[in-house]
C-alpha positions as CSV (number, residue, x, y, z in Angstrom):
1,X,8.9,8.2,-11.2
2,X,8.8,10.7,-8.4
3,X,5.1,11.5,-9.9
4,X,4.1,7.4,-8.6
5,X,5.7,8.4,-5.3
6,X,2.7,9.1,-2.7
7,X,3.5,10.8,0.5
8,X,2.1,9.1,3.4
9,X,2.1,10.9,7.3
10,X,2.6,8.9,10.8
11,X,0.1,11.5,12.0
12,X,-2.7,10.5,10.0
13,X,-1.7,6.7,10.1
14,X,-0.3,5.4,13.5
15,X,1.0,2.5,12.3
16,X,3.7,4.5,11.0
17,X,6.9,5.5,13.4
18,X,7.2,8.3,10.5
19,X,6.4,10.0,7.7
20,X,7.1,8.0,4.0
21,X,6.3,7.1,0.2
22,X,4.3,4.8,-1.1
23,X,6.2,3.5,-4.2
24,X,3.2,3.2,-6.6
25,X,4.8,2.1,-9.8
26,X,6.1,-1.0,-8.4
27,X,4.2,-3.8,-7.8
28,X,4.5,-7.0,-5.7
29,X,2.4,-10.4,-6.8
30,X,1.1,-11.9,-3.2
31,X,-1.2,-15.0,-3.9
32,X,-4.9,-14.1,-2.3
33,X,-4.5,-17.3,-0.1
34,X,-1.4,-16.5,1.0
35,X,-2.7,-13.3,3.0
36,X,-5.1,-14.8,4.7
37,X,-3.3,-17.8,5.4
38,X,-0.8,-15.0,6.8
39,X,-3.2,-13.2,8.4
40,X,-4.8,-16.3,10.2
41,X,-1.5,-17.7,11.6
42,X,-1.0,-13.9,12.5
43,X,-3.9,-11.7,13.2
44,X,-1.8,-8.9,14.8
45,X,-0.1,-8.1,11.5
46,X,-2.8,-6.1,10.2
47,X,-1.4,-2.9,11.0
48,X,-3.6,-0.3,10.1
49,X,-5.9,0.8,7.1
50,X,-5.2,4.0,4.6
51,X,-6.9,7.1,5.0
52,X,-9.5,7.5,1.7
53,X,-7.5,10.6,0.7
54,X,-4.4,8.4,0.1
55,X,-6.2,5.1,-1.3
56,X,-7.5,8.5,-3.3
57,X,-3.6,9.6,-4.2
58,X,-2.5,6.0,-5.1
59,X,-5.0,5.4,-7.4
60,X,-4.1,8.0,-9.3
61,X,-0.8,7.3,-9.2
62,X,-0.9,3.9,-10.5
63,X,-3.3,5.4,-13.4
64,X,-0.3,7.4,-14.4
65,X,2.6,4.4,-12.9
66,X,4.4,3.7,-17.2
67,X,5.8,0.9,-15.5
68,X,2.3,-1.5,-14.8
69,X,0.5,-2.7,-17.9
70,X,-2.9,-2.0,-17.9
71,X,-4.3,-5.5,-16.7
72,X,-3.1,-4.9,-13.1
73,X,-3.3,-1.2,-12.7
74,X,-7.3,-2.0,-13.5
75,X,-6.6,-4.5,-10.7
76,X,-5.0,-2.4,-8.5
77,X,-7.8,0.1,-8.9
78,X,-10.9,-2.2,-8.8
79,X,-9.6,-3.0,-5.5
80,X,-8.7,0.0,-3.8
81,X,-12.5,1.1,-4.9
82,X,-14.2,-1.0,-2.8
């Protein structure tokens, strides 16, 4: 599992109080509508966006993750692409 584990620095990513992982062989189902219904009521908890290079790191993480079927890792992917 440690190889789905992406290393993530406050430096690069301020909305960070430190350095972590990104857990990329687990996944969370959030409902599209529910974001945005989230986000409208709350517009302040965008925190930040991912620098390419880790978006970059994820995605190959998740290729790899044994423990996402291959539906949502070409999910995961497509999105993270664009």
């Amino acid at each position: 599992m440690m190889q789905c584990q992406v290393p993530i620095d406050s430096v690069s990513h301020n909305f960070l109080n430190h350095d972590s992982f990104i857990a990329c062989h687990e996944v969370f189902s959030i409902k599209r509508d529910e974001v945005i219904r989230a986000l409208m009521v709350d517009p302040s908890s965008i925190k930040g966006i991912i620098s390419p290079s880790i978006r970059d790191h994820i995605k190959s993480a998740v290729k790899i993750a044994k423990t996402i079927d291959k539906d949502k890792k070409t999910r995961i992917i497509s999105a993270l692409e664009k």
